[in-house]
N, C-alpha and C positions, 0 to 999 in steps of 0.2 A: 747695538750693532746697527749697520746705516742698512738701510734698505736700498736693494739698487729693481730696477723692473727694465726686463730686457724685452724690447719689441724688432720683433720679427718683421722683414717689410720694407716699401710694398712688395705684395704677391699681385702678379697680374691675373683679375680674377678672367677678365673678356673684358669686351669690348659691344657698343650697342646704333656702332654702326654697319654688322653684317651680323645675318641671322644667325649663324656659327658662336657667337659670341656672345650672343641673349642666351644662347641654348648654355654653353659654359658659366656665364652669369648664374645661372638657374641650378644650375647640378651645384656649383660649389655653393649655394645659398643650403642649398637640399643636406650637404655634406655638416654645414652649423649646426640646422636646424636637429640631426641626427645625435651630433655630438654635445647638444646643447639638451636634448631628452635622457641619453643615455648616460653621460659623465656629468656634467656639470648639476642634472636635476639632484642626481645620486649624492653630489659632494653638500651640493645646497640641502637638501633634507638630513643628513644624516650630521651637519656641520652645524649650521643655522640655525634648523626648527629643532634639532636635539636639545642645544641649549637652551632655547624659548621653549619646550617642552617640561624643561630638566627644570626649570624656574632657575638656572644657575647664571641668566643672562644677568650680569652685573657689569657697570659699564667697561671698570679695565681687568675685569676677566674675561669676556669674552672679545674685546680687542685684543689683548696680548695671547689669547689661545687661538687666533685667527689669525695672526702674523704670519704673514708668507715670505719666508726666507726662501732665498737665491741663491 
């Protein structure tokens, strides 16, 4: 099955020639960095190191149990 990866974009984050815009810059940076602690740390540890835990990391077992279909 063909992989397809769909990107989203652009999203206008701001802009950093009026301070209004460093400040918007900053909060959606903040909004990653959140989303990047809470969902993606979650997926990565329980996805990732389980299997490098699991000793079950073998090269096309865990490529093909990682595939991300669309």
């Amino acid at each position: 099955m063909p992989f397809f990866q769909i990107m989203l974009g652009p999203y206008p984050m701001g802009t950093t020639s009026v301070i209004s815009g460093i400040w918007r810059i900053l909060y959606y940076l903040n909004v990653l960095v959140e989303w990047g602690r809470n969902e993606y740390r979650r997926w990565f540890e329980e996805t990732v190191m389980g299997y490098l835990q699991d000793g079950v990391a073998d090269d096309s077992g865990l490529a093909n149990s990682m595939a991300i279909r669309v």
